[in-house]
N, C-alpha and C positions, 0 to 999 in steps of 0.2 A: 640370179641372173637368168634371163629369158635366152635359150638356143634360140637360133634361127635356122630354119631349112628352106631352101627352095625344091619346088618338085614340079617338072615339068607332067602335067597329067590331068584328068577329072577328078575334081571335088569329091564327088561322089562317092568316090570309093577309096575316100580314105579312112583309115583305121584311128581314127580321134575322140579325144572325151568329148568336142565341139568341132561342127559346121558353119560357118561364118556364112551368113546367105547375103548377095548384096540384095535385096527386096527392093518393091516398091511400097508406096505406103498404104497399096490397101491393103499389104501380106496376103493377098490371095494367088497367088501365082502371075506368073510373065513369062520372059524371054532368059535366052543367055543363062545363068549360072540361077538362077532365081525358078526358070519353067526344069532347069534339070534336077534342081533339089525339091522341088514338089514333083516330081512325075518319078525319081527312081525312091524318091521317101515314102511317098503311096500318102493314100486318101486320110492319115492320122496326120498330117504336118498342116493340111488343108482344114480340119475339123478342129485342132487345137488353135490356128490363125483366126479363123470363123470366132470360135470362144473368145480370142481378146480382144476383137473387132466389134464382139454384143457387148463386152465387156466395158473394160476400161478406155478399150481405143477405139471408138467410135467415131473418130474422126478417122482414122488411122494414125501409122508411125510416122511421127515429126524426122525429117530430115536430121542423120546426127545423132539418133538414140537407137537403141538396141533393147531386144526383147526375147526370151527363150523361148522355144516351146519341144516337144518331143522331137526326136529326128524317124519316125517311123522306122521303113525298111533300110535307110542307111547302115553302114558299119559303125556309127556315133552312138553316141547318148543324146545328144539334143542338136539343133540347131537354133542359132544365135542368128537373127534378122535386126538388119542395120539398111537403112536409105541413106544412098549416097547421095551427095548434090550433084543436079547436073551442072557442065563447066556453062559459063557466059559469056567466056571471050575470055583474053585477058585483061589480068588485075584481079579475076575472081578469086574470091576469100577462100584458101585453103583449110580455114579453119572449121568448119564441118564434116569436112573429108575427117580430117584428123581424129575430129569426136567421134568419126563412125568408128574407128579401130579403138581406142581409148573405153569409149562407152561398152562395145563387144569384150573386149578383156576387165572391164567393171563386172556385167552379167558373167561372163568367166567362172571369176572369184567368187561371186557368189552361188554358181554349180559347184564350185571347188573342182572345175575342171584346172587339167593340167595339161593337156597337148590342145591346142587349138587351129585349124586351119582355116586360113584367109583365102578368098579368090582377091582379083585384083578391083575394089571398088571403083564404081564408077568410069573406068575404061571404055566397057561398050559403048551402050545404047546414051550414057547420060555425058560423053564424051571429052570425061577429063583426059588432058594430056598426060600419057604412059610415062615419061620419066618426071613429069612434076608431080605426081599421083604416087608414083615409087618411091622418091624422096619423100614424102609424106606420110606414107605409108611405112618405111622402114624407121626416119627417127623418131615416130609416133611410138612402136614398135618395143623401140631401144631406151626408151627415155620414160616410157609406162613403168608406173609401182604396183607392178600383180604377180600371181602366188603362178601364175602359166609357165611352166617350166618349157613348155617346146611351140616357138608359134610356126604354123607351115605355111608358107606361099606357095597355093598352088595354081600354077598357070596354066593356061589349056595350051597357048600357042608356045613357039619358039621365040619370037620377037619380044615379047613382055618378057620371058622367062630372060632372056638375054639383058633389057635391061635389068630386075633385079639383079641378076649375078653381078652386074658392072657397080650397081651401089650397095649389096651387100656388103661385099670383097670378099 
């Protein structure tokens, strides 16, 4: 069975076998939780992105799927890049949201990682709603068949971190 933590704080500097990046899909860096895990991971997370962008993903990462590569200077072993969708009003299919955490605890399993941290997908910039995102994000979470024995949510702000507490419990 998968713990759950919340941690009010930066991704960055947490102490996990996995970095969950919310990315865009050209994995070369951005903004928000994505330009801080390239800029404190240093110039190997940007070189191993590059690698599977000549590589296999030359389109880039499909919305929904998840991909490893080193975590550089992080405190991690690797980071885990996942595209969240951006929201389109409502009605929109929560279902790709879901695959980003799903798909990220897949690649997990196969690092054989075991503590994993999340930011909150898709919140910022691609502007899913904070508590239909959090419900998503937690029974995706809860309801996942992986070896991740500790998954962390960690939130930058108060407000997000607040709602997870209320749907954790």
């Amino acid at each position: 069975m998968t713990t759950i933590r919340l941690v009010q704080g930066d991704i960055t500097e947490q102490r996990v076998d996995a970095i969950v990046n919310a990315a865009n899909s050209s994995l070369l860096g951005g903004g928000g939780v994505d330009g801080a895990i390239h800029r404190r991971g240093g110039p190997a997370i940007l070189a191993a992105c590059r690698a599977l962008r000549a590589s296999r993903l030359g389109g880039g990462l499909p919305t929904g799927e998840a991909v490893a590569t080193t975590a550089g200077d992080l405190p991690a072993s690797w980071v885990i890049h996942t595209v969240g969708p951006v929201w389109q009003g409502p009605g929109s299919d929560p279902a790709p949201l879901a695959s980003c955490y799903r798909e990220s605890l897949r690649v997990a399993d196969e690092l054989e990682a075991r503590t994993v941290a999340f930011p909150a997908i898709s919140t910022g910039v691609y502007r899913w709603p904070v508590e239909e995102a959090v419900r998503v994000a937690v029974a995706t979470v809860r309801t996942a068949e992986t070896g991740v024995e500790e998954v962390r949510f960690v939130l930058f702000d108060g407000g997000t971190f607040g709602v997870f507490a209320g749907v954790v419990g």
